[in-house]
C-alpha positions as CSV (number, residue, x, y, z in Angstrom):
1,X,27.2,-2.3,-191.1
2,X,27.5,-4.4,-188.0
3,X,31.6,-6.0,-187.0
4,X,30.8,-9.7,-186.0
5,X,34.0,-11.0,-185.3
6,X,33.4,-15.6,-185.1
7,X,35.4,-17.7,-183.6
8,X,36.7,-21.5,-185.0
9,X,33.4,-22.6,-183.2
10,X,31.6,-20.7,-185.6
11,X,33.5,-21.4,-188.9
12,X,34.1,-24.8,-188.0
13,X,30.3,-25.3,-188.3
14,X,30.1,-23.9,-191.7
15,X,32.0,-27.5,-192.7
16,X,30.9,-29.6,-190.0
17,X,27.2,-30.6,-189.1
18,X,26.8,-29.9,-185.4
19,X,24.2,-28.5,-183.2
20,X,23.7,-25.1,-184.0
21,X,25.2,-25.0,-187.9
22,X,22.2,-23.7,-189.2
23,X,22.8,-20.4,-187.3
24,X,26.4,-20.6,-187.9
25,X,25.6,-20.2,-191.8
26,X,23.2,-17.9,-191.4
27,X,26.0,-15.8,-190.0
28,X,27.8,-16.5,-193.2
29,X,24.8,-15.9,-195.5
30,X,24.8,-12.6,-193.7
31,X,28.4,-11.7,-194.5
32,X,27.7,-12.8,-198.4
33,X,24.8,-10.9,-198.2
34,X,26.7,-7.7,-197.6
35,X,24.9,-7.4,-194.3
36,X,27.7,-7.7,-191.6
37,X,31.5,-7.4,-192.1
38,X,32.8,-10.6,-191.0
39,X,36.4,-10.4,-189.0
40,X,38.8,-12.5,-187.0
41,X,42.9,-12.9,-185.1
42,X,44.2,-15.2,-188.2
43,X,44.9,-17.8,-185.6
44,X,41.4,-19.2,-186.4
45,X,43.1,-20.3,-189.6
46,X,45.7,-22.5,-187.2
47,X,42.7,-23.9,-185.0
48,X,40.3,-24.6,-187.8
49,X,42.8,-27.0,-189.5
50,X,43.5,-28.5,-186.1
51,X,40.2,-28.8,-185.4
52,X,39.2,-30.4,-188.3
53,X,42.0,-32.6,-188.2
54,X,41.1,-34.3,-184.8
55,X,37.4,-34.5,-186.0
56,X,38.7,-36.6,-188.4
57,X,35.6,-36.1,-190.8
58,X,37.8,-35.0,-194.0
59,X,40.9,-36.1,-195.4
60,X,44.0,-34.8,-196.1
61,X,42.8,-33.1,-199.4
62,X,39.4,-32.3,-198.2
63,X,40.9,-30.1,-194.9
64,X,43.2,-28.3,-198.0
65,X,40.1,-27.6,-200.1
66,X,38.2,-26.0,-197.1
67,X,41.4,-24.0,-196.3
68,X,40.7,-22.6,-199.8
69,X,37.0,-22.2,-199.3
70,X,37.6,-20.0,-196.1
71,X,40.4,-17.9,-197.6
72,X,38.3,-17.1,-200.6
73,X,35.4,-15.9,-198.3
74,X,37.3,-13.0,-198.0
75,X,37.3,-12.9,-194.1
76,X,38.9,-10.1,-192.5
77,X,41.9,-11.7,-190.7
78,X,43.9,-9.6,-188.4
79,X,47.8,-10.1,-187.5
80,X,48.4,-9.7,-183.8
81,X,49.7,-6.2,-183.1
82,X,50.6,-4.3,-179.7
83,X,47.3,-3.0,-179.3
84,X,45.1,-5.9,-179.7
85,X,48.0,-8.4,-178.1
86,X,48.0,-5.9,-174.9
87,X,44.5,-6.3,-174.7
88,X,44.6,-10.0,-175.2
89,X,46.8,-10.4,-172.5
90,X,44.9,-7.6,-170.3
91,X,41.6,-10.1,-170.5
92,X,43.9,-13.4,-170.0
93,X,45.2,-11.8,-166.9
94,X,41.7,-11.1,-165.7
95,X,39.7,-14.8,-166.4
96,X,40.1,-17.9,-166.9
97,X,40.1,-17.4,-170.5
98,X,43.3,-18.3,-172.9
99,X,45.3,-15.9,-174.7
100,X,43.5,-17.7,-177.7
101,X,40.1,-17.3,-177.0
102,X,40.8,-13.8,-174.9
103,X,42.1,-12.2,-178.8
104,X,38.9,-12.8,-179.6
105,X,36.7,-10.8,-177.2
106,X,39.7,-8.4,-177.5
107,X,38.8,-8.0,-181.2
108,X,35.2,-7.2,-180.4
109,X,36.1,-4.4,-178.0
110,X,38.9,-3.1,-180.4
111,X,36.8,-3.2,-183.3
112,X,33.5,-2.0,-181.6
113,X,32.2,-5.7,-182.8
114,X,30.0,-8.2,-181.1
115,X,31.9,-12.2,-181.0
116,X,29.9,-14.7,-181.8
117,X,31.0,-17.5,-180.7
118,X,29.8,-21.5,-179.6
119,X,31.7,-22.0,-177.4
120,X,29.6,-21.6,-174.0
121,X,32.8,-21.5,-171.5
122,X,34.3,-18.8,-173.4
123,X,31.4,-16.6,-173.3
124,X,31.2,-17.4,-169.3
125,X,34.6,-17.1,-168.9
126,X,34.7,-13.7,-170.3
127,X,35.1,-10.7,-167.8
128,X,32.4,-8.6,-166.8
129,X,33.0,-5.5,-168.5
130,X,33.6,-7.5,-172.0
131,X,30.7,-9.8,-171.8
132,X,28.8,-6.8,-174.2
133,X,31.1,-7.8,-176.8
134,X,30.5,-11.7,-176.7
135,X,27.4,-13.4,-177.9
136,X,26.7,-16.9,-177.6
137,X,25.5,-18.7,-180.8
């Protein structure tokens, strides 16, 4: 089974109707399916919220219930430990990328996965040897 490892682009637009959604679900069908093992840092909890915060689409009860939704889902979330921080910080040091967005690719390449992610400056951002592990939506 394939390791697709999303961004908050991509789970943002399981809640949100932007360009693009449609394939952002079909990513989650996928992973309900039983057809790709979904995983992510669990700092896409922290910019979800915040995200959908400053969209300002929900309200304060509505954001709580979605919190819900994505915990249910089941999502692999993955603390930050030495290996995965060193190669965060390894990738940061290299690009333009944040340490945010660089835990990411550095998840892919950890985890053999591919990211999949919206979010066109991080996948142009990313350096050269990691841009096997980053997919554009």
């Amino acid at each position: 089974m394939d390791t697709v490892v999303i961004d908050a682009s991509i789970l943002i637009k399981w809640f949100v109707n932007e360009i693009k959604s449609d394939s952002a679900i079909k990513i989650r069908d996928q992973y309900i399916k039983g057809e790709v093992n979904l995983i992510a840092p669990n700092l896409i909890l922290y910019e979800v919220l915040n995200a959908l915060k400053y969209i300002n689409l929900h309200n304060q009860n509505e954001v709580k219930e979605i919190f819900e939704i994505i915990t249910n889902y089941g999502i692999e979330l993955v603390t930050l430990n030495k290996e995965l921080a060193n190669k965060s910080i390894e990738i940061a040091m290299k690009s333009k990328l944040s340490l945010y967005d660089s835990t990411y690719v550095a998840l892919a390449k950890t985890k053999e996965g591919k990211l999949v992610t919206a979010d066109e400056k991080l996948s142009i951002n990313t350096p050269k040897e990691y841009k096997k592990y980053v997919k554009i939506l």
